[in-house]
Structures are given as C-alpha cells and as structure tokens.
C-alpha positions as CSV (number, residue, x, y, z in Angstrom):
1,X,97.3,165.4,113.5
2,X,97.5,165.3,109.7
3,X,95.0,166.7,107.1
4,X,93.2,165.6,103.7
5,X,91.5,167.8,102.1
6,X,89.7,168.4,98.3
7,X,86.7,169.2,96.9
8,X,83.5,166.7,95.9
9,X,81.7,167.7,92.5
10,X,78.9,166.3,90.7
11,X,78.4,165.0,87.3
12,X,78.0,168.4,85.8
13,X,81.4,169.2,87.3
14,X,79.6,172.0,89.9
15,X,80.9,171.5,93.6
16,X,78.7,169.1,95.5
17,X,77.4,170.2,98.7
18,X,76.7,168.0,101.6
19,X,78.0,165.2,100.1
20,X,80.1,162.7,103.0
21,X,83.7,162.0,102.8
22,X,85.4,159.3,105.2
23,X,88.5,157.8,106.4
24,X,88.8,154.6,106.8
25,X,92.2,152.8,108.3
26,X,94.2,150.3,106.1
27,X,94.1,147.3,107.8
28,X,96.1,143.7,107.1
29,X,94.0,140.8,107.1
30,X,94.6,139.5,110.1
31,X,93.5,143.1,111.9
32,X,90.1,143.1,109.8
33,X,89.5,139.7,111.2
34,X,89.5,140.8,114.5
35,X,88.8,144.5,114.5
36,X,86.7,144.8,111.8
37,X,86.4,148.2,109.8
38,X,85.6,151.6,111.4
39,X,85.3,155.4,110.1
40,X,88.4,156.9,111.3
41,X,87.1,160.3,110.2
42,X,83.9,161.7,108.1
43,X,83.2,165.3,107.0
44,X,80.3,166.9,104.6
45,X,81.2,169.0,102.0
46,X,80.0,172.4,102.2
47,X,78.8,174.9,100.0
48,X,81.8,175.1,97.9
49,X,82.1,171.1,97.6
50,X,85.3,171.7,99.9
51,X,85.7,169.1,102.6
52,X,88.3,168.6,105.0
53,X,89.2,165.0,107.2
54,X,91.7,165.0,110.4
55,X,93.2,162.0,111.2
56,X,96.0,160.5,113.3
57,X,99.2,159.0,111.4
58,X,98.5,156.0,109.5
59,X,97.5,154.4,106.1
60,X,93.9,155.5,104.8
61,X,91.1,154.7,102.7
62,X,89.6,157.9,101.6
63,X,86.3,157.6,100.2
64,X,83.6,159.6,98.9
65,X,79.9,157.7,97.9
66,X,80.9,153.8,97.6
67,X,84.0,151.8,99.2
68,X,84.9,150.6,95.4
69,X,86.3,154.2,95.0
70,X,88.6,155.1,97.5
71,X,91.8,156.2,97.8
72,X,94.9,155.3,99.7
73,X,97.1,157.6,101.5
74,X,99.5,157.2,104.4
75,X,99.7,160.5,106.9
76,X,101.9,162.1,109.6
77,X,101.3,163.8,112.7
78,X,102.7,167.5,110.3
79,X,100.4,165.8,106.8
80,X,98.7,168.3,105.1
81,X,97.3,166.3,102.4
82,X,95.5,168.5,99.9
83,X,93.5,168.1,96.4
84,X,91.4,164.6,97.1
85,X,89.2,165.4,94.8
86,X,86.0,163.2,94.1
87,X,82.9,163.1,92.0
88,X,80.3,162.9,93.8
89,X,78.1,159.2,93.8
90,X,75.0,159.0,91.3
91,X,72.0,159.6,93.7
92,X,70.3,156.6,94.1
93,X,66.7,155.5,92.4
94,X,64.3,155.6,95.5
C-alpha cells in the first residue's frame, strides 16, 4: 500500500489541526457514470497539521477543504508520497 503525506496550515501559516484530508480515485467518464465518486481514504490532521492517507495503487485526487483544490497523484503498492501540503479551507460563516 502506498503513502501521501504533508502538513495542512492555516491562513496565518501555523499547522492546522483536525482539519480532513481525502483521497479520492481518478476516474474516466464512463466509470463516474456508473460508479459514482467515493473517498478512497480520509485522515485528520493532528496537532502538528501533519496528516497521513494510505491508499492502494492508482491515480488520486487529493484534497483538503473543497474538491476545486485537489491534487493528482498516481501511487504504487512501495509509494511513499511525501510533502502534500495544503492550506487549510476558510471556515465557513455559520
């Protein structure tokens, strides 16, 4: 199983803790029509902002906050994918 890692920080550039992370498979067209979209793999930061996904081989979506900015990697069964870094999303206004 291969691993992406990195830290989530706010706006003020301080690690963001308990913020969620995903994974979400690239899919064609075709496979979105009939599969739809699921979370491969989700992880909260911790105290240090630090998170850390494990996910089977494939091309990802990794996300922090909204969809809009993920990130695309592809990972083998020896990945060790490290420094997906992310600000974390504006809180929203209750």
């Amino acid at each position: 199983m291969g691993t992406v890692t990195g830290i989530v920080r706010g706006a003020n550039g301080m690690p963001a803790q308990g913020i969620r992370v995903y994974a979400m498979a690239v899919r064609d067209a075709t496979e979105t029509a009939t599969a739809g979209t699921a979370l491969e793999s989700l992880a909260q930061t911790d105290a240090s902002g630090r998170y850390r996904l494990e996910l089977m081989p494939g091309r990802y979506y990794i996300a922090s906050g909204y969809v809009r900015g993920a990130k695309t990697f592809t990972t083998t069964p020896t990945s060790q994918i490290a420094g997906v870094d992310f600000a974390a999303p504006p809180q929203s206004m209750g």
